[in-house]
matplotlib code that plots the C-alpha trace (Angstrom):
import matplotlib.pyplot as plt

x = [75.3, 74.7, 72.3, 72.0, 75.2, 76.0, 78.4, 80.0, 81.3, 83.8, 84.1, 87.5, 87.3, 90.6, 89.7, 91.7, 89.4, 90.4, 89.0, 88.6, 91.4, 93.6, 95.8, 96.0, 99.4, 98.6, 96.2, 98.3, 100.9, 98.5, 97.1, 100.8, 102.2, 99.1, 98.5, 95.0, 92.8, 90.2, 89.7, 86.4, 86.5, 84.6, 83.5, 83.6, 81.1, 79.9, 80.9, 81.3, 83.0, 85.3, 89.5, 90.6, 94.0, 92.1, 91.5, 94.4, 96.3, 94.1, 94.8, 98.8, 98.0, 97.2, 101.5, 103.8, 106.7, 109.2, 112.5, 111.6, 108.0, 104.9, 104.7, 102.1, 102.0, 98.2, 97.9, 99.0, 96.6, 93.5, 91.0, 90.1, 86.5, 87.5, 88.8, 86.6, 83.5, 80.4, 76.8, 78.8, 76.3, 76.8, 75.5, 74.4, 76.7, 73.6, 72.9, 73.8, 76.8, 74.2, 73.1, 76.5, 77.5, 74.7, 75.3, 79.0, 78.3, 75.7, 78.2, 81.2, 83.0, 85.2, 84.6, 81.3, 82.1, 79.9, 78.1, 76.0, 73.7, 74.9, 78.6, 81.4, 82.3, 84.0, 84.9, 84.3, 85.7, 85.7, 88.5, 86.8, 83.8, 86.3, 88.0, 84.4, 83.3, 87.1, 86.2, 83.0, 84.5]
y = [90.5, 86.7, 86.1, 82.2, 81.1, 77.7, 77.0, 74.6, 77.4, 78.3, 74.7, 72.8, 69.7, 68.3, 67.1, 64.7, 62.5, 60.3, 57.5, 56.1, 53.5, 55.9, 57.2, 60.5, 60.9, 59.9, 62.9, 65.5, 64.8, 65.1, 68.9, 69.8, 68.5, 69.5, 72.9, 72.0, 72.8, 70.7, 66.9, 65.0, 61.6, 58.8, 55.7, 54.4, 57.0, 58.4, 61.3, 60.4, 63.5, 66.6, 66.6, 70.4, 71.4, 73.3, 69.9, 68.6, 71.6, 71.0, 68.0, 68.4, 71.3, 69.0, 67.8, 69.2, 71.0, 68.9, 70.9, 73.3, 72.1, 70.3, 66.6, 64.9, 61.4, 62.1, 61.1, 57.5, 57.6, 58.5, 57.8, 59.3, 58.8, 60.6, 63.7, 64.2, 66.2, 64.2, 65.2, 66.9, 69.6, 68.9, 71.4, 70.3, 71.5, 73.3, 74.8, 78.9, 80.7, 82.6, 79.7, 78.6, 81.7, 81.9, 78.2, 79.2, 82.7, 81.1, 78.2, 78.0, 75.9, 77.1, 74.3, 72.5, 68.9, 69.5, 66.5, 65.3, 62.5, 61.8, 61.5, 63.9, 66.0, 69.0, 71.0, 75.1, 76.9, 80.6, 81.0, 80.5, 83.0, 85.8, 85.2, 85.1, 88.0, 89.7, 88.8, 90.7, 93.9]
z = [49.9, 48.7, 51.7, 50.1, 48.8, 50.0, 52.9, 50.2, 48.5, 51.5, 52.9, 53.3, 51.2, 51.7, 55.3, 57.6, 59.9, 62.6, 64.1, 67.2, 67.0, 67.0, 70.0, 70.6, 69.9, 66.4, 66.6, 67.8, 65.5, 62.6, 64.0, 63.9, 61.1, 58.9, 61.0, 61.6, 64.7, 64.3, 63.1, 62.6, 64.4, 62.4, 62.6, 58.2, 57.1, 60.3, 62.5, 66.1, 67.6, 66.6, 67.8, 68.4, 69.1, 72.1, 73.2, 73.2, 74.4, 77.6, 78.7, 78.2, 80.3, 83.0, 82.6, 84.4, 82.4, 81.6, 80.0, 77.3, 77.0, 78.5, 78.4, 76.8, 79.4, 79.7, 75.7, 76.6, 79.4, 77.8, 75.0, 71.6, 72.6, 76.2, 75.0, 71.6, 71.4, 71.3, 70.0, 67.3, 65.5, 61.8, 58.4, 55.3, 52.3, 50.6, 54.2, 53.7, 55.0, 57.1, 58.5, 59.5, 61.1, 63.3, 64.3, 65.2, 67.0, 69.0, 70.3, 71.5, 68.6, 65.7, 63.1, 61.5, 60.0, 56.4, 54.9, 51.9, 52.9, 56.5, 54.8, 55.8, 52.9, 54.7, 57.4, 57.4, 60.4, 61.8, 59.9, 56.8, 57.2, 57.8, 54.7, 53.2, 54.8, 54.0, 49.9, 50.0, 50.5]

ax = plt.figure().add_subplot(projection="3d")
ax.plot(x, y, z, "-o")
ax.set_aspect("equal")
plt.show()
């Protein structure tokens, strides 16, 4: 197996980032209409925080159902910087795919932000290291 291979080499680099001017209607309509679950929030170079569709499904949760669906009032009532993850861990895009799995299983996240000198150059989810793992055999 290629026990060092770079997480680069299965990393997402066409990422979509937020930041924390945003509203979090502006957020879920990204998730949706770029079938996403998760978005790094940044502030210019930095990541701040991590946006998952988990996130956001909880606090519409908190709605009551209105028609054929729930509402989403609690977006207009709440913050990016609420509702995002903080203390977001972040990998290195020469850190190994072994490395990265073992920082997912041993957390209870679905998706690193990747960077190259503090900057955010991708995202590589769960999602991603079964495909990996589904190549090798």
């Amino acid at each position: 197996m290629k026990k060092r291979m770079p997480v680069s080499k299965i990393m997402s680099t066409d990422i979509l980032s937020v930041n924390i001017s945003q509203n979090l209607r502006e957020v879920d309509a990204i998730i949706k209409d770029q079938h996403i679950r998760h978005v790094p929030v940044v502030s210019g170079d930095k990541i701040i925080g991590m946006l998952s569709k988990t996130d956001l499904q909880k606090i519409s949760f908190v709605n009551t159902v209105d028609g054929d669906g729930l509402t989403t009032a609690m977006y207009d009532n709440l913050s990016i910087d609420q509702v995002m993850t903080k203390d977001v861990i972040t990998v290195d895009k020469d850190d190994t795919i072994l490395d990265v799995a073992t920082i997912l299983s041993k957390n209870e996240f679905h998706a690193l932000p990747v960077t190259e000198g503090g900057k955010l150059v991708g995202i590589v989810t769960t999602t991603d290291l079964v495909k990996f793992l589904i190549d090798l055999y």
